[in-house]
C-alpha positions in Angstrom: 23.9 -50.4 12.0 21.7 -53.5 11.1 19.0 -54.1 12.6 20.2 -57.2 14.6 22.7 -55.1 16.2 20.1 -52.5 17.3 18.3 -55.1 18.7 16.3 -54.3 22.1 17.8 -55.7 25.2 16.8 -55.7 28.6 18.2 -52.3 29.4 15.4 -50.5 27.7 11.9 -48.6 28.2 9.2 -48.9 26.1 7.5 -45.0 26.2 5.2 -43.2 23.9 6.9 -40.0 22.3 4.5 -38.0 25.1 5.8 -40.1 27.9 9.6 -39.3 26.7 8.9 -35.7 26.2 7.7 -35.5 29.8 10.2 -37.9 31.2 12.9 -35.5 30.1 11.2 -32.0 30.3 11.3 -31.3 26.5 8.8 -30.8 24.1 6.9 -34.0 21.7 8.4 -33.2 18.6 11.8 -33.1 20.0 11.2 -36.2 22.0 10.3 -37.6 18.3 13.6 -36.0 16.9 15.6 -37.4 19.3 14.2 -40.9 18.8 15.0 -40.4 15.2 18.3 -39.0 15.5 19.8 -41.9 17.9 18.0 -44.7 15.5 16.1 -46.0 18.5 13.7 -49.0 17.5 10.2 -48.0 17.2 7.2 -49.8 17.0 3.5 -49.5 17.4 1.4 -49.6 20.4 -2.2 -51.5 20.3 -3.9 -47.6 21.1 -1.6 -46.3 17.6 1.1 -44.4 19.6 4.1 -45.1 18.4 6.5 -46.8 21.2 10.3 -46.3 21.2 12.7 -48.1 23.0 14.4 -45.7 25.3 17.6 -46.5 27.0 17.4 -46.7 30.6 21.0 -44.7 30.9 18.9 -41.9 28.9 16.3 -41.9 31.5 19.3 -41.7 34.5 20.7 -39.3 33.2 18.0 -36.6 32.5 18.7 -35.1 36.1 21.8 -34.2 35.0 22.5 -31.4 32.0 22.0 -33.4 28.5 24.6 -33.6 26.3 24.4 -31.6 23.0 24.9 -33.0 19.6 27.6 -30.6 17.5 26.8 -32.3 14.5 30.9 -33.6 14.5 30.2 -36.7 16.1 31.8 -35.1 19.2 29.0 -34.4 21.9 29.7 -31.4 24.3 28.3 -30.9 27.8 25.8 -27.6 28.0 28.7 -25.7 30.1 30.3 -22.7 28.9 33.0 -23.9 26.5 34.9 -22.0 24.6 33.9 -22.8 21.4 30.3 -21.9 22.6 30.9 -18.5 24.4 32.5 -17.6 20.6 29.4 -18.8 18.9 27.1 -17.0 21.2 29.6 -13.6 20.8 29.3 -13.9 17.3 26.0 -14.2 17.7 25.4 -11.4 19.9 27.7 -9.0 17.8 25.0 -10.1 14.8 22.0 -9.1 16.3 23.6 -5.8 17.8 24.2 -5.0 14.2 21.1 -6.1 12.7 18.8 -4.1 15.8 21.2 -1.5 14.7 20.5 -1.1 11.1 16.9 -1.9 11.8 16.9 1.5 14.2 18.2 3.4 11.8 16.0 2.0 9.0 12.9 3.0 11.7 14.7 6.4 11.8 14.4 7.3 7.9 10.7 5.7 7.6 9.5 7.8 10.4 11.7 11.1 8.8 9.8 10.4 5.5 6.6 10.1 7.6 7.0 13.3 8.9 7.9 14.7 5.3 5.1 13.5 3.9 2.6 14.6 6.6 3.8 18.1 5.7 3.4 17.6 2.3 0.1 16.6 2.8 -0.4 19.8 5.1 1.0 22.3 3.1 -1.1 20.3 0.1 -4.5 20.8 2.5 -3.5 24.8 2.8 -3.4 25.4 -0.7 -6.6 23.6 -2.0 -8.5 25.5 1.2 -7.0 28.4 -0.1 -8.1 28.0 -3.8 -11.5 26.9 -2.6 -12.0 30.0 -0.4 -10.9 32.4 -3.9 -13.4 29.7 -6.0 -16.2 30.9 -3.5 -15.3 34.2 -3.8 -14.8 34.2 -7.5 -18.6 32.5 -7.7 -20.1 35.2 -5.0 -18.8 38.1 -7.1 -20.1 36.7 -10.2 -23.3 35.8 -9.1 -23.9 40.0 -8.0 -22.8 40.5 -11.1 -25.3 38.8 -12.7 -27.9 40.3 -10.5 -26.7 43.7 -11.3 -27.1 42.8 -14.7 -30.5 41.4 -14.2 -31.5 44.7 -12.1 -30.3 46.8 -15.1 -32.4 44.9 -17.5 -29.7 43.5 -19.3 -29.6 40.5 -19.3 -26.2 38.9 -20.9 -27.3 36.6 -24.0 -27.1 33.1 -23.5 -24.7 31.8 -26.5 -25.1 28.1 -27.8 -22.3 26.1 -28.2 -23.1 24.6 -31.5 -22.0 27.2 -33.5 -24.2 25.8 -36.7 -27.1 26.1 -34.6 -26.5 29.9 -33.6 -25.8 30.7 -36.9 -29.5 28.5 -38.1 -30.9 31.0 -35.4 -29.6 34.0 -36.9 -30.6 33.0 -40.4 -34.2 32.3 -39.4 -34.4 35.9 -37.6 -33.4 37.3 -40.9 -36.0 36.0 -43.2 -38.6 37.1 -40.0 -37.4 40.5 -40.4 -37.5 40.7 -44.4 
């Protein structure tokens, strides 16, 4: 359509996308959508809000259930149609089986949980277990040590650095000679 054709006549109402949004119960940016889609003329206001020439049969008819846009060029009423109730089925049987899947997906995540919080568990038994037979390990060796120390003998303390032990050894030989 040119623009001469869409030209504004008398049977039209200049509103703000806010005004038109209220006027027909529906939300701004699909007051602004529907401005779009039916190529309605548009032009700016003095305060910057954009003005859009809105039928006057749009605004008598918004008591009435609005018409839906298919996308076919074929508008159907908001009723129950057939093609609609088969759409909505379809879409019904579609999120039964997703809420489905998702149940049984919650299912295995909270069986793992439960595995794994008794892997941890059983994990927590054992390290108490090895710590309480460290401790005991350390307590016997530590009377051990004082048995020794009671006896006089003490154990001797070996180095590490085997080059110095045997320096050591060396040194107490020429003392001795």
């Amino acid at each position: 359509m040119d623009r001469e054709e869409r030209d504004v006549t008398g049977d039209t109402r200049w509103m703000t996308y806010t005004e038109l949004a209220e006027t027909l119960g529906i939300a701004r940016p699909s007051a602004k959508r529907l401005a779009i889609r039916h190529r309605w003329q548009r032009q700016p206001g003095n305060d910057r809000a954009a003005r859009v020439a809105v039928p006057l049969s749009v605004l008598e008819n918004k008591g009435k259930s609005p018409a839906t846009d298919t996308g076919d060029g074929v508008s159907e009423s908001t009723g129950d149609s057939p093609r609609r109730q088969s759409l909505q089925n379809q879409a019904l049987r579609a999120l039964e089986s997703a809420v489905g899947a998702l149940k049984e997906q919650l299912t295995d995540l909270r069986n793992q949980r439960d595995r794994a919080q008794a892997e941890l568990e059983a994990q927590r038994e054992r390290a108490e277990e090895r710590e309480t037979d460290l401790r005991a390990q350390c307590d016997r060796l530590a009377e051990r040590i004082a048995e020794l120390e009671r006896a006089g003998e003490r154990p001797a303390h070996k180095r590490w650095w085997p080059f110095r032990r045997k320096r050591k050894q060396e040194e107490a030989a020429k003392l001795e000679s």
